[in-house]
C-alpha positions as CSV (number, residue, x, y, z in Angstrom):
1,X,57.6,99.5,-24.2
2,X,57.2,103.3,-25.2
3,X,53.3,103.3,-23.4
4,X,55.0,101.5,-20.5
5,X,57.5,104.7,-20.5
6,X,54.9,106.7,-20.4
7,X,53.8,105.5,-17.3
8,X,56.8,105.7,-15.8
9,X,57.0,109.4,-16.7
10,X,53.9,110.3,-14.9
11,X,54.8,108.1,-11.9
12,X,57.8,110.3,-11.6
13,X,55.9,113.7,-12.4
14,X,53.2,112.5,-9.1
15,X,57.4,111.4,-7.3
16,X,58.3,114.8,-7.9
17,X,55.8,116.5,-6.1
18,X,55.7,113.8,-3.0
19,X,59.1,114.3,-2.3
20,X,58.8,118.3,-2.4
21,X,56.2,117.9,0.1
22,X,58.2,115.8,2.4
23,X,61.3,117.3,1.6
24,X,62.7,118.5,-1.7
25,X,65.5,116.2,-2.9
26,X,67.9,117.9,-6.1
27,X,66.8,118.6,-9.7
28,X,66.5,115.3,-11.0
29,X,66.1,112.9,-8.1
30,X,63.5,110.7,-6.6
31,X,62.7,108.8,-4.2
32,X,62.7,105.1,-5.6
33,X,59.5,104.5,-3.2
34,X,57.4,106.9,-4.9
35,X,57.8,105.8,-8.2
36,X,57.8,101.6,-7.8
37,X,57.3,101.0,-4.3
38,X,57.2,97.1,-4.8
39,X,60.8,97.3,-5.1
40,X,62.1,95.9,-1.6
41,X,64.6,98.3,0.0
42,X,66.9,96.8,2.8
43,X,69.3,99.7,3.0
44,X,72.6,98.6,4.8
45,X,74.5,102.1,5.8
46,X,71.2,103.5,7.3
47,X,71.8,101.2,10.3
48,X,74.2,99.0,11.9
49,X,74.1,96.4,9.2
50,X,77.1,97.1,7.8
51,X,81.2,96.6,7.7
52,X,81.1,99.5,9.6
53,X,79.0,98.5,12.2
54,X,77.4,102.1,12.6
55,X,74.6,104.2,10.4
56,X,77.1,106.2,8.1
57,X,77.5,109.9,7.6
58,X,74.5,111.3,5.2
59,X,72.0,108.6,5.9
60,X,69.3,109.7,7.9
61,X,66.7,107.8,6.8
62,X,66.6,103.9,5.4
63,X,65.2,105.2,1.8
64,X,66.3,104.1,-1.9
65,X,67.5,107.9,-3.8
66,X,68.1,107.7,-7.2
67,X,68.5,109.7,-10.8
68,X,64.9,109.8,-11.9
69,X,66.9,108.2,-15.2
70,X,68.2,105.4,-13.0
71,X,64.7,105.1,-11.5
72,X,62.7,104.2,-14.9
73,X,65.8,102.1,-15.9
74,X,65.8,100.0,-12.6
75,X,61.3,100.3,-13.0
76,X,62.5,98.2,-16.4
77,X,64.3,96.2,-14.6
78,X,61.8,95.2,-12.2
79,X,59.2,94.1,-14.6
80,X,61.4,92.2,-16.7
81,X,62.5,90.2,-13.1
82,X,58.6,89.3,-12.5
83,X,58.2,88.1,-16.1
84,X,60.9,85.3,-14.9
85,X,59.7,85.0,-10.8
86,X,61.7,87.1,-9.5
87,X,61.8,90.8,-7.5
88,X,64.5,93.6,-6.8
89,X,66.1,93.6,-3.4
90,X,68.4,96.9,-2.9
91,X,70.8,97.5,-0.7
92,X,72.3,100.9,-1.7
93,X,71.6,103.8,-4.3
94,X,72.9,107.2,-4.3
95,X,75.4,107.5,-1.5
96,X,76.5,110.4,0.0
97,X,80.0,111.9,-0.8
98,X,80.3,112.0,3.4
99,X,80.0,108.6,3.8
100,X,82.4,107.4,0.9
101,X,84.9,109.9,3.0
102,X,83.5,108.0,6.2
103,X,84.7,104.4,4.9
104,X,87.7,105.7,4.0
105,X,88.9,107.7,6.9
106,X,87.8,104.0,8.9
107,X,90.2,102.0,6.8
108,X,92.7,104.6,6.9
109,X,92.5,104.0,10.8
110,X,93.7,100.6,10.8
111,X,95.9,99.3,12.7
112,X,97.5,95.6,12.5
113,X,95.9,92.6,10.3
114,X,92.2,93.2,11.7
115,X,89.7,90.8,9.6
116,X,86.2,90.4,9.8
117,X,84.9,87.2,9.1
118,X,81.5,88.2,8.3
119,X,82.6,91.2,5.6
120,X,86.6,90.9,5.0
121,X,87.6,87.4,6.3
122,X,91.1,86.9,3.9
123,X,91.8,90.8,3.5
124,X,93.0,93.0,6.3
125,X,91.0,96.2,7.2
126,X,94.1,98.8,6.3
127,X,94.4,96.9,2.9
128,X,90.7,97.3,2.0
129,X,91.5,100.5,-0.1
130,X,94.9,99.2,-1.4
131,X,93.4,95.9,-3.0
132,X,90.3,97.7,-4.5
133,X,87.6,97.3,-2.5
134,X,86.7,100.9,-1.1
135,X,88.3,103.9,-2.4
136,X,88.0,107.7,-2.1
137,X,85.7,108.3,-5.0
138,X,82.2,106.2,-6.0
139,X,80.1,106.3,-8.7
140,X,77.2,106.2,-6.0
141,X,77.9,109.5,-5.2
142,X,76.7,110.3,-8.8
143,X,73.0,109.0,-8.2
144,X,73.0,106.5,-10.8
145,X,74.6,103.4,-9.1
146,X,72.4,100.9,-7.4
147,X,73.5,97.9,-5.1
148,X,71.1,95.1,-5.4
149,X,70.0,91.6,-5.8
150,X,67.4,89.5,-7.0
151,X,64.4,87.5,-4.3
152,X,62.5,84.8,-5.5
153,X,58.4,85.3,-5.8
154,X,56.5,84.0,-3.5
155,X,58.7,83.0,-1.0
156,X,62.1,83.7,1.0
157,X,64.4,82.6,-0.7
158,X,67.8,80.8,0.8
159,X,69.7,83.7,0.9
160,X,73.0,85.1,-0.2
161,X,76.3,83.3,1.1
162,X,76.8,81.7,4.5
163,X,78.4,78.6,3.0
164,X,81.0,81.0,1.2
165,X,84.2,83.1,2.5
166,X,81.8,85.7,4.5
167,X,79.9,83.9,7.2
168,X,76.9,85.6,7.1
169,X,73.6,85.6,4.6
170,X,71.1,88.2,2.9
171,X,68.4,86.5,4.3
172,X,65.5,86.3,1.5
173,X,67.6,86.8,-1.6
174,X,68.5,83.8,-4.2
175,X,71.8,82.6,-3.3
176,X,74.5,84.8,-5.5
177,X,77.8,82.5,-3.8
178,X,78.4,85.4,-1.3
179,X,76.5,87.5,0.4
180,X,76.2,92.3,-0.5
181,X,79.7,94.3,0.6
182,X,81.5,90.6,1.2
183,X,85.2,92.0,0.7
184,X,86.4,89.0,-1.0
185,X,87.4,87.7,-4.6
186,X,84.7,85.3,-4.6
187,X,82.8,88.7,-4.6
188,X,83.5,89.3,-8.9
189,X,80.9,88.6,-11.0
190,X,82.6,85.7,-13.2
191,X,84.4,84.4,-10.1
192,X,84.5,80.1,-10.4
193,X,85.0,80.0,-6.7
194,X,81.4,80.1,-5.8
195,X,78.7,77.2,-7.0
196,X,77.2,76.7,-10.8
197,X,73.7,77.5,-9.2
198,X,75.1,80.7,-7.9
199,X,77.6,82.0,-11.0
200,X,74.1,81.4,-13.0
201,X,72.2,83.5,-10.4
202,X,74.2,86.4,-11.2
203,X,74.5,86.3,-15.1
204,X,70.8,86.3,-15.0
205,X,71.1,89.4,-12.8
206,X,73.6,91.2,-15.1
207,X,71.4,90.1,-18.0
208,X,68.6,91.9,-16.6
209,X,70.2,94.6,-15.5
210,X,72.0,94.9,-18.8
211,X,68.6,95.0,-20.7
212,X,67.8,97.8,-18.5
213,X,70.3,100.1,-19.2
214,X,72.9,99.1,-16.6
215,X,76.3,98.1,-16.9
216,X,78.1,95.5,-13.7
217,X,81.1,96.5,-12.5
218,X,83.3,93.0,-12.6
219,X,84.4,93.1,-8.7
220,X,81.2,93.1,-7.5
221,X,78.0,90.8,-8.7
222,X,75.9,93.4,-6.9
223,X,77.0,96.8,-8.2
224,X,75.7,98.4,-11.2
225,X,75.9,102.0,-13.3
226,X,73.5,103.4,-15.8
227,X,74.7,104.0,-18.8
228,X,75.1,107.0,-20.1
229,X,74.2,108.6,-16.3
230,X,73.0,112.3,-16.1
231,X,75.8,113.3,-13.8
232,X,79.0,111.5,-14.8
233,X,81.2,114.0,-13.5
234,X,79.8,114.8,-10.2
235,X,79.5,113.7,-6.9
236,X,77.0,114.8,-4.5
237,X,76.3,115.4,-0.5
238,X,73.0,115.8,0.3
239,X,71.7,113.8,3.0
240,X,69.4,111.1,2.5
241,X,66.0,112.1,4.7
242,X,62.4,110.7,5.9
243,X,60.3,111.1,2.3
């Protein structure tokens, strides 16, 4: 594991100088493409894709940024997923302080019970921040928190949700019970209200993810923090541009 770290450290070294060249990010970023490109990137708030329906403040280009820390973690991460047939799907990494203020200011302008049956089917959009689910400040912003879910190799697989409360799927993925950013509490990680092939899809994901350095958070299978992050008390606003 230490020569494998190694590795990692001069894949982030060659990182650091591809994304200067592009475009410099902050001290102690990367882009997750330069360092373990195999890593499949389908990132929701750089288009339409979303709850929002709209590309969100900050993200100008469709690209994975992380804490170079975060990035050898989730490298870990990967590896360990092969060993047992499966790849890294994410949908969301560091996220701009602009955008968190952008999902709030859209449930704040709310009016009436307005669901959405493929995102927030049970909750109404003006009680999205009162029960939990969006809120002014994200670990995201911090650069450590990654979004994500696990694909089977060699294949599609049959994807997240559709059979759940959200109506639509994450095409590709292995079937977590519900699909990324499903509003819902069939959404937390130990919840019974989703099938036994589906609760055991994501305790292999948070035991993966746990080996790596990366704590859930219990609301949402998909959302994860390293521990011990290199910027717990901060939060960030640069935008996210081409590489």
């Amino acid at each position: 594991m230490w020569i494998r770290s190694l590795i990692y450290a001069g894949l982030l070294l060659g990182a650091g100088l591809t994304s200067a060249a592009a475009g410099p990010l902050p001290d102690g970023f990367v882009y997750l493409r330069d360092v373990f490109p195999e890593i499949r990137q389908d990132m929701r708030y750089a288009g339409r894709d979303n709850f929002m329906r709209r590309r969100l403040p900050g993200y100008q280009a469709g690209e994975c940024v992380l804490t170079e820390q975060a990035a050898v973690a989730l490298g870990r991460v990967q590896e360990a997923a092969v060993s047992q047939g499966y790849s890294l799907v994410v949908f969301d990494c560091y996220r701009p302080q602009s955008a968190v203020d952008a999902m709030v200011a859209w449930v704040t302008a709310a009016r009436g019970g307005q669901t959405d049956p493929d995102y927030f089917p049970h909750v109404s959009r003006s009680q999205l921040i009162r029960q939990g689910y969006i809120g002014p400040k994200s670990s995201h912003a911090k650069g450590s928190t990654v979004d994500l879910a696990l694909e089977p190799l060699g294949g599609p697989g049959a994807g997240s949700g559709g059979a759940g409360p959200c109506s639509r799927t994450d095409r590709g993925t292995a079937d977590f019970g519900t699909p990324f950013d499903c509003f819902d509490p069939a959404s937390r990680t130990a919840s019974n209200a989703v099938p036994g092939a589906a609760r055991d899809m994501r305790q292999k994901l948070v035991a993966l993810m746990r080996q790596g350095g990366f704590k859930n958070y219990p609301g949402e299978w998909w959302h994860f923090t390293l521990q011990g992050e290199p910027f717990p008390g901060r939060a960030f606003d640069f935008p996210i541009r081409r590489r």
